[in-house]
BAZA-250758 format. One record per residue: x, y, z of N, C-alpha, C in turn; residue number from 0. Coordinates in pm, whole numbers. Layout:
BEGIN
MIFI:X:Y:Z:X:Y:Z:X:Y:Z:NUM
...
***
This chain:
BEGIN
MIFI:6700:5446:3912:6763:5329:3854:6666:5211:3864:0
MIFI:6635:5145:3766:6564:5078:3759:6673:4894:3700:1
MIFI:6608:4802:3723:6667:4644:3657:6555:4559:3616:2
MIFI:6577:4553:3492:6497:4463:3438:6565:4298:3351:3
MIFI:6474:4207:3398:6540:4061:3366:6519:4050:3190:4
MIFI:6603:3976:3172:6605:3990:3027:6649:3811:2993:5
MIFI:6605:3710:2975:6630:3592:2970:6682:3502:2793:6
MIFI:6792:3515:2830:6863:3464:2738:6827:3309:2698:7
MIFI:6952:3210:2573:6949:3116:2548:7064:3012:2679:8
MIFI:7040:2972:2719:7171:2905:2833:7251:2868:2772:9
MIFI:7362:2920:2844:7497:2891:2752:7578:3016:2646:10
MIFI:7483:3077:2638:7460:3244:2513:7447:3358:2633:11
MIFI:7475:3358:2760:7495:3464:2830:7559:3590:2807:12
MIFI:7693:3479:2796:7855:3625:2792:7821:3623:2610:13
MIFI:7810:3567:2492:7751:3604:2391:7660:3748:2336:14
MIFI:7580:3707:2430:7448:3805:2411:7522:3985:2481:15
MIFI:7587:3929:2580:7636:4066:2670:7816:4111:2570:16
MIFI:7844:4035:2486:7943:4075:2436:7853:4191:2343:17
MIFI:7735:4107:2287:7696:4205:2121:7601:4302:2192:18
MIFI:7577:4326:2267:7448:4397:2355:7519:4548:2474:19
MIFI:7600:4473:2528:7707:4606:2594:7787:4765:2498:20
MIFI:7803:4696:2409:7871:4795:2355:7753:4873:2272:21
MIFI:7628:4829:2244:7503:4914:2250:7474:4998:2360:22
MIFI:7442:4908:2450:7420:5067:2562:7531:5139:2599:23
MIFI:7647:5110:2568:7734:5206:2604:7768:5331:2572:24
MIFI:7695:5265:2391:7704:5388:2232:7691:5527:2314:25
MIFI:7685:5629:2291:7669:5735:2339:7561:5782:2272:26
MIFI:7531:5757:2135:7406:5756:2007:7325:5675:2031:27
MIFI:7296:5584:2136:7246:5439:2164:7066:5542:2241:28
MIFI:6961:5503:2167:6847:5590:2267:6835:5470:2400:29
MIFI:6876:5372:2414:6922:5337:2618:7029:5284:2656:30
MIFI:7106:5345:2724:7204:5293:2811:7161:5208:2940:31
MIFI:7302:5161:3012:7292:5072:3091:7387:4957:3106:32
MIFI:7395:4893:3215:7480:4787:3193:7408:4625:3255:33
MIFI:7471:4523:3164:7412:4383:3140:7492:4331:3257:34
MIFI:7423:4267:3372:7526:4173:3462:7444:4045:3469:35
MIFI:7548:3938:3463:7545:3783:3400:7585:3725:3577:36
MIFI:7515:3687:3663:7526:3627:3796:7595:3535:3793:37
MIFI:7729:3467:3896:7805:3359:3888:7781:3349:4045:38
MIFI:7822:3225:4064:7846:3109:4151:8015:3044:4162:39
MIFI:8096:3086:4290:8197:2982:4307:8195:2880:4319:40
MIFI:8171:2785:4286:8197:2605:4336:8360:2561:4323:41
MIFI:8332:2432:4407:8443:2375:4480:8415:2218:4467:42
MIFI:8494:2177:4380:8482:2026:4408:8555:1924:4547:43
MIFI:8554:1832:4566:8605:1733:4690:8748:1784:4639:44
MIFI:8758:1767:4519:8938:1747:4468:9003:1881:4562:45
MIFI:8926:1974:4587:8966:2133:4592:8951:2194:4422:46
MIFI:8929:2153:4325:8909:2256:4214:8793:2336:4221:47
MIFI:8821:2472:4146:8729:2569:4178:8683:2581:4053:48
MIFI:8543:2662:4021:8545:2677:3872:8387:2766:3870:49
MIFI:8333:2841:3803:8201:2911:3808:8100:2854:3734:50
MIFI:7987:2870:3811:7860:2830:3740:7782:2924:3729:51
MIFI:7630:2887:3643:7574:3048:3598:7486:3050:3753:52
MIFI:7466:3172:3823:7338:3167:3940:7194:3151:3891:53
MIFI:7190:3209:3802:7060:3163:3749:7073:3221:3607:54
MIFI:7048:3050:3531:7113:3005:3401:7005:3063:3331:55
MIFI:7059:3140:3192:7001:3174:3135:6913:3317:3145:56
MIFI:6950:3377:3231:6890:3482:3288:6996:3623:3327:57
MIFI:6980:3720:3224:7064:3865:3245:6951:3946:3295:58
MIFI:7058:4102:3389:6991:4177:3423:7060:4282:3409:59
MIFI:6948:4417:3356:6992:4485:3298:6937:4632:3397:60
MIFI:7063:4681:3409:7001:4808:3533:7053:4930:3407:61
MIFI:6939:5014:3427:6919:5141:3348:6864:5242:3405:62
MIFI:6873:5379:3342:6793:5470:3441:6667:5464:3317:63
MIFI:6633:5398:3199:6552:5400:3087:6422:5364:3168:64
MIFI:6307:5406:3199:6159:5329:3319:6049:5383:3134:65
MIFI:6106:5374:3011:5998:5361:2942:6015:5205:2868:66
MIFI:6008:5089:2898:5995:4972:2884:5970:4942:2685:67
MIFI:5925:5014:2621:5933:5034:2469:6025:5033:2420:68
MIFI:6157:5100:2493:6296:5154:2434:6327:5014:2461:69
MIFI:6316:4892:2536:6393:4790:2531:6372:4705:2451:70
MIFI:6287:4701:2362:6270:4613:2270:6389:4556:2136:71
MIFI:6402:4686:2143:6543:4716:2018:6648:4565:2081:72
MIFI:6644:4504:2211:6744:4394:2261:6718:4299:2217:73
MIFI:6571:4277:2135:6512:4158:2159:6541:4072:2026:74
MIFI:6656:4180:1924:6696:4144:1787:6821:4087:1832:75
MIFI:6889:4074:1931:7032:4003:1932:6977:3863:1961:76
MIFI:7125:3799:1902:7115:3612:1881:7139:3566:2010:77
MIFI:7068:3528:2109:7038:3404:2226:6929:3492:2286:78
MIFI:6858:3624:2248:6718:3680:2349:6623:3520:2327:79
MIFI:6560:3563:2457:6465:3433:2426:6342:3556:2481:80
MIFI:6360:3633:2594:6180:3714:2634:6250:3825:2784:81
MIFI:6148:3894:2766:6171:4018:2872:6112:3913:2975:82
MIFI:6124:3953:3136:6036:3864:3199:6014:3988:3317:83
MIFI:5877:3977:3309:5753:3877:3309:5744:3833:3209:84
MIFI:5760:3925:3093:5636:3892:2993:5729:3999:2846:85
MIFI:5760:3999:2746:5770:4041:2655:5708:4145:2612:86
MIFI:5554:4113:2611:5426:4189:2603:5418:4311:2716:87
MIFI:5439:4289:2824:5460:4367:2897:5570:4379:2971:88
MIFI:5686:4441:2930:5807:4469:3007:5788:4533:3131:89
MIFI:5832:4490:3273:5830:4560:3381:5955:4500:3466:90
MIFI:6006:4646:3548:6110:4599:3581:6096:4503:3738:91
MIFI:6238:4482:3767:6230:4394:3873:6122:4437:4027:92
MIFI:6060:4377:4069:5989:4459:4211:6003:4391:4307:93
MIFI:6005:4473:4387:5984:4440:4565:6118:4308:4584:94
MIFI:6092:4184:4590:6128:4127:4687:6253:4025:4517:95
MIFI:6166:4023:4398:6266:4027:4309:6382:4128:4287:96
MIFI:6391:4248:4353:6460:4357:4295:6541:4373:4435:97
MIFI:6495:4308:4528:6564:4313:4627:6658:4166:4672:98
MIFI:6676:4062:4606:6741:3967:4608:6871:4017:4459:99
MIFI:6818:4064:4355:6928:4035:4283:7026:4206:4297:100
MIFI:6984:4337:4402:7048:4399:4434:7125:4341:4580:101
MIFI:7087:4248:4686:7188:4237:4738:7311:4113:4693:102
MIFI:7281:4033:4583:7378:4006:4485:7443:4080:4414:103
MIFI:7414:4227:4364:7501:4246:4319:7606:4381:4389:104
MIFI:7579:4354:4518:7632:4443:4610:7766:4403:4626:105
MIFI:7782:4221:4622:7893:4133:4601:7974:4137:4517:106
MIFI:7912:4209:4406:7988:4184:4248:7847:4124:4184:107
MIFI:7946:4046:4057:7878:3951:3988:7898:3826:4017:108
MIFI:8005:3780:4066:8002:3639:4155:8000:3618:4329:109
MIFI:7927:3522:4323:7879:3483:4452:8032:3399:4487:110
MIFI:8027:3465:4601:8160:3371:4640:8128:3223:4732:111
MIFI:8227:3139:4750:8192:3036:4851:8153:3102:4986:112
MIFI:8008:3070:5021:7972:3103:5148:8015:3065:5255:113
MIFI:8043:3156:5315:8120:3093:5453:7987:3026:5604:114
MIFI:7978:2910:5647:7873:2937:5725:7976:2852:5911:115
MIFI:7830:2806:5971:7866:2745:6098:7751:2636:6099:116
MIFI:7771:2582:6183:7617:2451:6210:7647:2482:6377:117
MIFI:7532:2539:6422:7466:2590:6575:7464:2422:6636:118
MIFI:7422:2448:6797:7443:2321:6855:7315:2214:6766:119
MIFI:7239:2277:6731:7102:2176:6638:7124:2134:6524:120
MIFI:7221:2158:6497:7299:2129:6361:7210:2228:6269:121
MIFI:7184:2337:6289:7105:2428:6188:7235:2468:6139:122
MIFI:7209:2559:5988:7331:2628:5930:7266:2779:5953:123
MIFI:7386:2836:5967:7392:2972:5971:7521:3003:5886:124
MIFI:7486:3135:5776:7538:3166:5756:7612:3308:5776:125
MIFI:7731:3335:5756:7801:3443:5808:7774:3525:5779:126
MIFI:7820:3524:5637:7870:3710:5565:7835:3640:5404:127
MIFI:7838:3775:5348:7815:3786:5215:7633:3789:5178:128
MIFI:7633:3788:5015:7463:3800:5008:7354:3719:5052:129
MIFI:7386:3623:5132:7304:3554:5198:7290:3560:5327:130
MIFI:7374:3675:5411:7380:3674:5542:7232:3770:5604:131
MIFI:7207:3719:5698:7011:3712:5713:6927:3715:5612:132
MIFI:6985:3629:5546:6912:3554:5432:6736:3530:5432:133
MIFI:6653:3546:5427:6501:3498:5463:6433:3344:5400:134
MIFI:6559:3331:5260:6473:3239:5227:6490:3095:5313:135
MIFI:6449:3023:5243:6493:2887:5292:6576:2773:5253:136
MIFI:6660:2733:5338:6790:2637:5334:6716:2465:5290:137
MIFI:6720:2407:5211:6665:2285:5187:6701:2164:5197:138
MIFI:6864:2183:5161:6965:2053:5172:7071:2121:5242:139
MIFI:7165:2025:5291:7274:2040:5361:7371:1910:5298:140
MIFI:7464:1947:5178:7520:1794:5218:7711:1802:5245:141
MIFI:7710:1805:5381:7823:1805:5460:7959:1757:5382:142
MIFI:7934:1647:5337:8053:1544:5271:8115:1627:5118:143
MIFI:8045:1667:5059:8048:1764:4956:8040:1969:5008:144
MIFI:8030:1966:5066:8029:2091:5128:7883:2198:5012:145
MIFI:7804:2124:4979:7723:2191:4895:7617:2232:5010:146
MIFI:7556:2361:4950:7440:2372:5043:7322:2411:4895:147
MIFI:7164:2397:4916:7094:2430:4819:6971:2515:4883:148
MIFI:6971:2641:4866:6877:2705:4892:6727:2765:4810:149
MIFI:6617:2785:4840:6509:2807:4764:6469:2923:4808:150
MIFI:6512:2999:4651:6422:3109:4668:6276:3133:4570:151
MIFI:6199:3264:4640:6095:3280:4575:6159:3381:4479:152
MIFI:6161:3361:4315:6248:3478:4215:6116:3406:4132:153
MIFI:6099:3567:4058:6028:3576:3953:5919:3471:3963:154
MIFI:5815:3488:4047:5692:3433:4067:5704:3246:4060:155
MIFI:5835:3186:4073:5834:3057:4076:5936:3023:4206:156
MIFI:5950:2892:4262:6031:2863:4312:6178:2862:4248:157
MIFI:6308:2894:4259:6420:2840:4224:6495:2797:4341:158
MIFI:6555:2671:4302:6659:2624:4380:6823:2649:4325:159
MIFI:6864:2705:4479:7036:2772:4373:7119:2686:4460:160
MIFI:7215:2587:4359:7281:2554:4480:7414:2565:4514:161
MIFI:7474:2604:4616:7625:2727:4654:7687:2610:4735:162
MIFI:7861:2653:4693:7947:2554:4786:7985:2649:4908:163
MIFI:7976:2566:5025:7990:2642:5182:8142:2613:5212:164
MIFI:8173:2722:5295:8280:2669:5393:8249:2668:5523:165
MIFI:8263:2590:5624:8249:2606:5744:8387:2661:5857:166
MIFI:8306:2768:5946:8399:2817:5995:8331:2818:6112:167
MIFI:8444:2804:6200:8450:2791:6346:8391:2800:6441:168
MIFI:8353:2970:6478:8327:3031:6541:8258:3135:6478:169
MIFI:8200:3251:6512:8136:3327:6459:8281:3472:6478:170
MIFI:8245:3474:6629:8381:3572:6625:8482:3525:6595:171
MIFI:8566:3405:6577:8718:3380:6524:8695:3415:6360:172
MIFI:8525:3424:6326:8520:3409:6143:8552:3579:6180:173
MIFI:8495:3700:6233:8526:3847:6185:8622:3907:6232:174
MIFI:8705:3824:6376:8845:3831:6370:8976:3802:6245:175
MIFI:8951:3682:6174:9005:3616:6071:8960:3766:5940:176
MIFI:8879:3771:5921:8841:3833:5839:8844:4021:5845:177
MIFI:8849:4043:5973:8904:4197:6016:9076:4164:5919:178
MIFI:9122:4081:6053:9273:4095:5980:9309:4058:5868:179
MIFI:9268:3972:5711:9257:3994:5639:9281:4190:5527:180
MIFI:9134:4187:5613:9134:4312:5566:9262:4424:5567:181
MIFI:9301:4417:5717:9398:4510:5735:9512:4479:5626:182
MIFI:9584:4321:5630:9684:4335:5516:9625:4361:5375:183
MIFI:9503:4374:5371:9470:4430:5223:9506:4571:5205:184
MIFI:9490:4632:5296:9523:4773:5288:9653:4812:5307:185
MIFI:9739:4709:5357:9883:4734:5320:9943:4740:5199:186
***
């Protein structure tokens, strides 16, 4: 299984994956596969919730297809903008790219509100979910808004993504809280 980035028009995400899915699905289609479009929970002061793109403008497409020719045929739907790296040379995601947007999508397709703590140094740590021993680096913290903005190294540039936190307590009252959760889920 291979994932390769495929960078859309912003805004033309769910567009592009409406007219583009039901291609690889074709059974007559020479590549299958499926298109996932990354989201973000945010949280305003008010408490409203609502999704943003994780990184705008940018689909990924996991296939077992590793001959990079067959993907071209995508590059005729309305919002493609380029394969990335490079058009010219399609290659799929590697190493440390292919390993950030698989433990995103271990989550799903949306990132949920991260749950974290602030240690006696006021560092943040976060709990659980795709950022938990996270490597990259934390940049802002802004408490009053509960936003946090992290930088990662994706696709040979810096990006900054920025996720709404919740803060929780304790570390063990957070996988106590969250054990029992679980259990009434399974009721």
């Amino acid at each position: 299984m291979v994932i390769y980035c495929i960078s859309v028009r912003t805004g033309l995400e769910e567009k592009y994956i409406n007219s583009v899915q039901p291609v690889l699905n074709d059974s007559e289609s020479s590549i299958h596969g499926t298109l996932y479009f990354l989201r973000k929970r945010m949280r305003l002061k008010t408490g409203k919730e609502y999704f943003d793109p994780f990184f705008p403008g940018y689909l990924f497409l996991k296939t077992e297809e590793e001959d990079p020719s067959k993907l071209r045929c995508l590059s005729k739907y309305s919002g493609f903008l380029r394969f990335l790296p490079s058009t010219t040379d399609i290659q799929p995601l590697l190493a440390s790219d292919l390993q950030i947007v698989t433990s995103l999508l271990k989550f799903g397709t949306t990132v949920d509100i991260v749950p974290v703590t602030f240690d006696e140094n006021d560092r943040i740590v976060i709990l659980d979910g795709p950022f938990k021993d996270f490597s990259g680096k934390v940049i802002a913290v802004n408490k009053r808004n509960k936003r946090l903005n992290i930088q990662l190294d994706f696709m040979n540039g810096m990006r900054v993504v920025g996720l709404t936190y919740e803060e929780v307590a304790k570390f063990p009252e957070f996988l106590e809280s969250r054990d029992s959760e679980m259990q009434q889920e399974k009721l």
